[in-house]
C-alpha positions in Angstrom: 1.1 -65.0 -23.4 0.8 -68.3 -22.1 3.6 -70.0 -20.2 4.9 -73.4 -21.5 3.5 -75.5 -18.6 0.1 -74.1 -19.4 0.8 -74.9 -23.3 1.0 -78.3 -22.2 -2.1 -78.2 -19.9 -4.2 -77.3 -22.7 -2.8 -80.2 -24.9 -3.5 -82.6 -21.7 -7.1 -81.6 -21.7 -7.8 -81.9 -25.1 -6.2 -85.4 -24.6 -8.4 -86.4 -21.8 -11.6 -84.5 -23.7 -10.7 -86.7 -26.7 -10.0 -90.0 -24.9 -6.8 -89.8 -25.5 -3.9 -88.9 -27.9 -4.1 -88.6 -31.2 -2.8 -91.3 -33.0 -3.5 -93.9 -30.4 -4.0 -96.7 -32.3 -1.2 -96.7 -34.0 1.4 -97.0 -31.1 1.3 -99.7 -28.4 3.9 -98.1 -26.7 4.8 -98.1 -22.5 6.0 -94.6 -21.1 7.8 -93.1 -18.2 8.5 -90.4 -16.7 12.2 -89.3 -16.3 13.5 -86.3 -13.8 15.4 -83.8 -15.7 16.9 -82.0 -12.8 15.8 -78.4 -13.5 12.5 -79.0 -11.6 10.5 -80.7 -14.9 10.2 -84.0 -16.0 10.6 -85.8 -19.5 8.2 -88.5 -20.8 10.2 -91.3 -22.7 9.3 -94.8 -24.5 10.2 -97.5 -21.7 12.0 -99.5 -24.4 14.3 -97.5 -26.2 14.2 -94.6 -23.6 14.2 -92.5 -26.3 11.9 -88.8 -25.3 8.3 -89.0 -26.8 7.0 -87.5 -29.3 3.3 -87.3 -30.0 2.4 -85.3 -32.8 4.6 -82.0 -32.8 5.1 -82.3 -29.0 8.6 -83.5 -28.1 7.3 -84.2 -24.4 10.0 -82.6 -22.2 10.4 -80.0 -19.7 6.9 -81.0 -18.1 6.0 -79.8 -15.1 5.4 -82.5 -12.2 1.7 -82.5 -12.6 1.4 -82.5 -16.2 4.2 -85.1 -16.6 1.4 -87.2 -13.8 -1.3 -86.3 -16.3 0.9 -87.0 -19.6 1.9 -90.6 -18.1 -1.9 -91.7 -16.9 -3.1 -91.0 -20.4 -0.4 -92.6 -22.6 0.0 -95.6 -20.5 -4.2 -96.0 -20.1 -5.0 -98.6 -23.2 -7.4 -97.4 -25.5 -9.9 -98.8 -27.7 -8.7 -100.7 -30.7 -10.5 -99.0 -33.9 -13.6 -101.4 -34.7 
């Protein structure tokens, strides 16, 4: 059984295999990256502050280096669709 950090691995990679999230041009949205305290980090929308959600995935209780990963791709513009 996988743990939850590698869950979110997995859905990172597929991200960066696919060029990005799914959805992308839909949202024009700015992220960060918010300490929770317990050792993981939650991604949120810079103007509401509101946690993300892309897709199913509420995107909290990220480990450090998937919450680095996470922000980078989200906050990398993408290609408007022709």
């Amino acid at each position: 059984m996988r743990s939850k950090h590698e869950e979110h691995a997995l859905i990172i990679s597929a991200w960066e295999s696919a060029g990005g999230p799914p959805n992308r041009s839909e949202r024009r949205d700015q992220y960060g990256r918010r300490f929770d305290g317990d050792g993981t980090y939650t991604i949120y929308y810079l103007l509401t502050g509101d946690t993300a959600e892309i897709g199913p995935w509420k995107m909290e209780g990220l480990s450090p280096k998937n919450a680095v990963r996470a922000l980078r791709i989200l906050n990398t513009p993408g290609d408007a669709p022709g």
